[in-house]
C-alpha positions in Angstrom: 122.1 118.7 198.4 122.6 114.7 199.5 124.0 116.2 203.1 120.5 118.0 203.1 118.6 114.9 202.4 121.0 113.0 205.2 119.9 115.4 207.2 116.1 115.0 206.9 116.5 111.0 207.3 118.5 111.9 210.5 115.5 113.7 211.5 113.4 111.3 210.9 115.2 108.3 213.1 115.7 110.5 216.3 112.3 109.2 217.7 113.7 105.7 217.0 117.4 106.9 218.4 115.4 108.0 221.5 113.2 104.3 221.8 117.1 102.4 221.0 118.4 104.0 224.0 115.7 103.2 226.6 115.8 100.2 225.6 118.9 99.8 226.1 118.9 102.2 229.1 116.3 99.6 231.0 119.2 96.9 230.7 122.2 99.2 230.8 121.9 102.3 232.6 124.9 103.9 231.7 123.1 104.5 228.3 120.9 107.2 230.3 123.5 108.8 232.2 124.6 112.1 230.2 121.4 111.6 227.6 121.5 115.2 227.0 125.1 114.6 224.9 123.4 112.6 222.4 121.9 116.4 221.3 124.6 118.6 222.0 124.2 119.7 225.6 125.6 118.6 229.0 129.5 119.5 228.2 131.7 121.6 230.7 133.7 124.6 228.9 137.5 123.4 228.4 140.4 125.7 226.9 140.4 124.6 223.0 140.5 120.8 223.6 141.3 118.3 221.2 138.1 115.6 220.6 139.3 112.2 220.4 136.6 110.4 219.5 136.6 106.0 220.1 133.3 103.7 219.8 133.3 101.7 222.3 135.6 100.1 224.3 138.2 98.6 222.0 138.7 101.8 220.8 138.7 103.7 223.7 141.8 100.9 224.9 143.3 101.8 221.5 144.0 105.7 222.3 145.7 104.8 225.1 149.1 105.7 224.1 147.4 108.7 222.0 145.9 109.7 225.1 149.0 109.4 226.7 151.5 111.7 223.9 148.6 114.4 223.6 147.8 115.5 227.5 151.0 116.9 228.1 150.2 120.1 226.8 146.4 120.2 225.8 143.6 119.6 227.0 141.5 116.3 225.8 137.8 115.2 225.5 136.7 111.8 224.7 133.4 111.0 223.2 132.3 107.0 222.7 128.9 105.7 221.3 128.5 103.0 224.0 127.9 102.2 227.5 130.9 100.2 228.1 132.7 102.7 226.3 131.5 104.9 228.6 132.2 103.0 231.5 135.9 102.3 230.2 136.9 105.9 229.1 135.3 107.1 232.7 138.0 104.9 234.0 140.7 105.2 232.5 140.8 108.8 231.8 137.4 110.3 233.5 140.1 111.5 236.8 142.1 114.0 234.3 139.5 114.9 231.1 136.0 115.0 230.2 134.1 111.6 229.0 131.4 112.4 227.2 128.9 110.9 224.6 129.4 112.3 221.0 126.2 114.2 220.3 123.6 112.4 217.3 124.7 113.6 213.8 122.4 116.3 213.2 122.4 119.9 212.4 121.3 121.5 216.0 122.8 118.8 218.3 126.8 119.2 216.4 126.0 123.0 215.8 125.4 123.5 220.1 127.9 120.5 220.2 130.5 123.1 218.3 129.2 126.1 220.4 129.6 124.8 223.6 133.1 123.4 222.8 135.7 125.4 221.4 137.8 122.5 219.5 140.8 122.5 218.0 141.8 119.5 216.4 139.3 116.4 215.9 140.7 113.4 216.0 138.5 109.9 214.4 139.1 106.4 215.5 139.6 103.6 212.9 135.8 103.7 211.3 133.8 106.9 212.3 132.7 108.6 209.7 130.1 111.2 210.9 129.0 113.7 207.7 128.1 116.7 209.4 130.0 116.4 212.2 132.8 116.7 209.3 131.3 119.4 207.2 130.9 121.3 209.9 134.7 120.8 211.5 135.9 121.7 208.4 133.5 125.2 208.1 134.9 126.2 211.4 138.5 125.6 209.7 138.7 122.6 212.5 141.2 120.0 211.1 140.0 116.4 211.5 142.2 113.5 211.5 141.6 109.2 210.8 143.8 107.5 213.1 144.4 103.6 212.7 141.8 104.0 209.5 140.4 100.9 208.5 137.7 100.2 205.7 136.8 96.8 205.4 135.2 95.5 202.1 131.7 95.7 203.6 132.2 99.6 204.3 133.7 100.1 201.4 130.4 98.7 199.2 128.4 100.7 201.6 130.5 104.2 201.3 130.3 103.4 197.7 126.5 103.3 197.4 125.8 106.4 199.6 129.0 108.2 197.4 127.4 111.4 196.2 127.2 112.1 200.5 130.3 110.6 201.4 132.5 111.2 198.8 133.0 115.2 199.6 133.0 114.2 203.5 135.8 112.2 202.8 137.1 115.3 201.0 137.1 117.6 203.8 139.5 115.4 205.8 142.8 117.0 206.4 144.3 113.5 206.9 143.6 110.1 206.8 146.0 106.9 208.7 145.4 103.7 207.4 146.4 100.7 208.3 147.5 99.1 205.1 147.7 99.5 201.7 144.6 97.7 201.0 142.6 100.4 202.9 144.4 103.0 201.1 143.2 101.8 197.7 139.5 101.6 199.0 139.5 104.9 200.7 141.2 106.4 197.1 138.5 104.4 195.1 136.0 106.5 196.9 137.6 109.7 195.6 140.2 110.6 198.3 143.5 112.3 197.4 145.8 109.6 197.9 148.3 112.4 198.8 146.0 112.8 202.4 146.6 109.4 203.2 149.6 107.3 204.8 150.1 103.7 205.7 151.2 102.8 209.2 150.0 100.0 210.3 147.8 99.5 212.9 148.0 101.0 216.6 146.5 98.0 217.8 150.0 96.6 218.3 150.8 98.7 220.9 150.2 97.4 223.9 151.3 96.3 226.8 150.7 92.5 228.6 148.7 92.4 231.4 150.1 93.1 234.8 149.2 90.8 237.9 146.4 92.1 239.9 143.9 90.5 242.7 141.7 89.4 240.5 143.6 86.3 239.5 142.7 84.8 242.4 139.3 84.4 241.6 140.7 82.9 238.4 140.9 78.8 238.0 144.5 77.4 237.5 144.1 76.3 234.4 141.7 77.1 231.8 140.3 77.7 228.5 139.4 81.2 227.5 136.5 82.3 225.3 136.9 86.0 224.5 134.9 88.8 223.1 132.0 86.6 222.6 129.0 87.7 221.0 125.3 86.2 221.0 125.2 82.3 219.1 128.9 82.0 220.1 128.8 80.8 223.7 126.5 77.4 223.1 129.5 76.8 220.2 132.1 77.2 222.8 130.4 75.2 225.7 129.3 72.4 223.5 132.9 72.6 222.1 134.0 72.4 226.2 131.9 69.2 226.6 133.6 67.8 223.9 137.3 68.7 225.3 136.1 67.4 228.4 134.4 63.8 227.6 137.6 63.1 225.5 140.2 64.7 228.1 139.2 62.9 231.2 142.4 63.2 232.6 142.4 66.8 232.8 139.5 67.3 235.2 140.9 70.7 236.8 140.8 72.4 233.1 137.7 75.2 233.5 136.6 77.2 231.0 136.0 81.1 231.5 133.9 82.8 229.0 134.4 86.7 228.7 131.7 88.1 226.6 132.0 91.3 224.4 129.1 93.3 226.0 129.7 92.6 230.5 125.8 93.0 230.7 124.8 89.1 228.8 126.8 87.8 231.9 123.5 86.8 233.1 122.5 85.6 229.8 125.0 83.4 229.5 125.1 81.8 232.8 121.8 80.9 232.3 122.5 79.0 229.0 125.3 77.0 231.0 122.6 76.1 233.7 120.6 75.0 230.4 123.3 72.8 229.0 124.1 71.3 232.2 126.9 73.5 233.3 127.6 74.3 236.5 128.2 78.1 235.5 129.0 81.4 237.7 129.6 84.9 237.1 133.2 86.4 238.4 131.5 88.6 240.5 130.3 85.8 242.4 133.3 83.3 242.6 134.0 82.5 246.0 138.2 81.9 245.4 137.9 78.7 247.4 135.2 77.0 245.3 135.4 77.2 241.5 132.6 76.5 238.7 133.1 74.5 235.8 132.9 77.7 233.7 133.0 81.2 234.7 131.5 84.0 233.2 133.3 87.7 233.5 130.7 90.1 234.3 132.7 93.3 234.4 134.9 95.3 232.3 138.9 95.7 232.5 139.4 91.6 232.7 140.0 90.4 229.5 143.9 91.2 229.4 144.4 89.2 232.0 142.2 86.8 231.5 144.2 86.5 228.2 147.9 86.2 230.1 146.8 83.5 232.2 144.7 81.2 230.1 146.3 77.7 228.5 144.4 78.9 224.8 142.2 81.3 223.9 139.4 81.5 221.3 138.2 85.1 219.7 135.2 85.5 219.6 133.2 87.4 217.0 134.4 85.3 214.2 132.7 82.2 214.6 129.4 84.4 213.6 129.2 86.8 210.3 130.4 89.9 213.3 133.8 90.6 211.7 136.6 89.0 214.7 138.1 91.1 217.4 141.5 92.2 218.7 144.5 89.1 217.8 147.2 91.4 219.1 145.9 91.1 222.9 146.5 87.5 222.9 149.4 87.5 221.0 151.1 90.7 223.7 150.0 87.9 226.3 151.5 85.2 224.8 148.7 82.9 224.6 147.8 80.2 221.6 144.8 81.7 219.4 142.2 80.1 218.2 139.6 82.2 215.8 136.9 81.8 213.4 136.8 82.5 209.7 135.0 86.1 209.7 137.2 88.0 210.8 136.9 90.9 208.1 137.2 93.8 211.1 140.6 92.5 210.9 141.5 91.3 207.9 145.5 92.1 207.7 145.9 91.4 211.0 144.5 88.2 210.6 145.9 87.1 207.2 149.2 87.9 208.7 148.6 85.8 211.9 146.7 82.8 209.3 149.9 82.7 207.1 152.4 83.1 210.0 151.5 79.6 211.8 150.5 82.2 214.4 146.6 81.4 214.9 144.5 78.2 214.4 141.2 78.7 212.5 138.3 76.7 213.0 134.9 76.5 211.2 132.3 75.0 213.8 132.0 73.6 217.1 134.2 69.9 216.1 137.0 71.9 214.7 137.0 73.9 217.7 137.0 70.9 220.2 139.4 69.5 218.3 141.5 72.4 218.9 141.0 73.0 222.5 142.5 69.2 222.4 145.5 69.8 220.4 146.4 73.0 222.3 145.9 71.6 225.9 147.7 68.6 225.0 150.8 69.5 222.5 152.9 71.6 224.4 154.9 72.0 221.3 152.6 73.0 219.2 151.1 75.5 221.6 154.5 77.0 221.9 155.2 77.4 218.1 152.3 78.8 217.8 152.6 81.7 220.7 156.7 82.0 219.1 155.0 82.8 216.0 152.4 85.1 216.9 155.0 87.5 219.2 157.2 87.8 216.1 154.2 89.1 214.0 153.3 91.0 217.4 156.9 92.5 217.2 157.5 93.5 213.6 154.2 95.3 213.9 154.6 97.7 216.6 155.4 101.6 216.3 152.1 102.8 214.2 151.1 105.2 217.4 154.3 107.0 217.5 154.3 107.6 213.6 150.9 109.4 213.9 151.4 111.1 216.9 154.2 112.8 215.7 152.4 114.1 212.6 149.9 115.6 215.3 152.2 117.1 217.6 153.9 119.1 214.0 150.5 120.0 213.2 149.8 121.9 216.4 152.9 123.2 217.3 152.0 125.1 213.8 148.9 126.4 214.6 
């Protein structure tokens, strides 16, 4: 009954599904490129793949390694939501398997989806719950799997008010990974068998540092990183720079590079710097002899490195009420980590960074001067901080191989 009614309110918002992504398509084309996934068409036959299924791009980096265990002996398709999940998963995996978009969550678009595709195994990232993509996986006896399962307390109230649909979804999961024990009891609070669901931490932990590449060339000496950014964030940041800057004469050659979460507000964010007096460029057009004050990366595939070669680095998406991003890149690139105080995305991962001496937190734009200072300047501290966050890093690594090896057991059954 409340899958039916789902349904019809589905209906009802594919016009404004349709306006969402020309509008976006007008700014980002790779929105419009394989449109006909969004309802279930568009997908080359494959021999009983496995759907891996990642948002956008920090999931798509975070099935790597699953990627990686699976392809040996099956045959893989992964479906993302976003452009620059898209763009990523086309890259990194778009030579050897099929990138596609997953199609809307309605009846015709997952039923063709389903009839195009003869699946296997179906395999959710970390927060994607799609009802009838679910309910219908498990009428075609499909088994479907939550890896690095997360549910933050923001889900949780929202699962909780939409219960009478989810709560049977959740139901028809064969297995569910979470990533600690807090997630556990909010997934169990919302009626699933605690016996389908195991802790093991989160795959997010394993990964590798960046590698040297070209591109560090185009890259200053020395400089501050602001990563993952997300709209409201960046004037914090510069002003924050300014800051650094009028109280740090003496470090003239120290740039700042700002790597915004979505590539395509490069623009957007130059132009604020040429509005606060910045002399600002994107990394596309850095001339290697001739740096700007700040540096804007434009493109996809950076940020790692980025990470490995900055002096400190703030994450972004925590300053704003967005929920943090990623500490384990930082931390794999040994780099001091500066973050904001909404980071509920993250929340373990972060308490355990907070309480480690491992991250500095900072609540507006003076705190975060303040520690752009103290990091530049305190070698010391910098280092305890980057000692501390590789021991968290350490202790926390090995969640990918524990849930690949319940995979592997469950097909070599089948």
């Amino acid at each position: 009954m409340f899958l039916f009614i789902y349904q019809i309110c589905f209906f009802c918002l594919i016009p404004i599904f349709f306006l969402n992504l020309f509008i976006k398509g007008a700014k980002q084309k790779l929105y419009l490129s394989k449109i006909y996934n969004r309802i279930g068409l568009g997908f080359k036959k494959r021999n009983n793949p496995i759907l891996i299924h990642a948002v956008s791009l920090g999931e798509v980096l975070g099935i790597k390694n699953f990627v990686k265990t699976l392809e040996r002996n099956n045959e893989i398709i992964i479906s993302v939501s976003t452009a620059t999940g898209l763009q990523k998963a086309q890259e990194l995996y778009g030579h050897k398997h099929q990138v596609i978009f997953l199609p809307w969550d309605f009846f015709i678009f997952i039923n063709l989806f389903f009839r195009f595709l003869d699946i296997k195994l179906i395999l959710l990232f970390e927060t994607e719950i799609w009802p009838y993509l679910i309910y219908k996986a498990n009428k075609l006896n499909i088994p479907v799997i939550l890896l690095n399962g997360r549910l933050s307390k923001r889900s949780a109230s929202l699962y909780k008010k939409t219960r009478l649909l989810m709560t049977p979804i959740f139901k028809k999961m064969d297995k569910l990974f979470v990533q600690s024990d807090k997630h556990l009891e909010r997934f169990c609070n919302l009626g699933v068998d605690s016996k389908k669901i195991e802790v093991v931490g989160s795959v997010k932990y394993d990964i590798e540092p960046a590698k040297e590449t070209s591109s560090e060339k185009k890259l200053p000496n020395k400089f501050i990183l602001a990563a993952s950014t997300h709209r409201g964030e960046e004037e914090i940041v510069l002003n924050a720079y300014k800051t650094f800057k009028q109280d740090n004469p003496s470090h003239p050659n120290v740039k700042l590079v700002i790597c915004p979460r979505h590539p395509e507000r490069a623009n957007y964010v130059k132009s604020l710097c040429n509005e606060m007096g910045f002399d600002g460029e994107t990394f596309s057009c850095v001339d290697g002899d001739s740096q700007s004050e700040v540096i804007i990366i434009d493109r996809i595939g950076l940020l790692n490195t980025c990470y490995m070669l900055s002096s400190c680095a703030f994450v972004g998406g925590s300053l704003i009420n967005h929920g943090g991003h990623n500490l384990a890149e930082p931390a794999c690139n040994k780099t001091p980590i500066i973050i904001g105080p909404y980071t509920f995305n993250f929340e373990e991962m972060s308490f355990e960074f907070i309480s480690s001496g491992s991250a500095v937190v900072v609540h507006n734009q003076l705190e975060l001067g303040n520690a752009f200072n103290k990091l530049i300047n305190d070698v010391n501290y910098s280092s305890s901080l980057v000692a501390n966050a590789e021991d968290v890093f350490n202790k926390n690594k090995g969640s990918t191989q524990r849930q690949g090896s319940y995979i592997m057991k469950l097909l070599e059954s089948k």
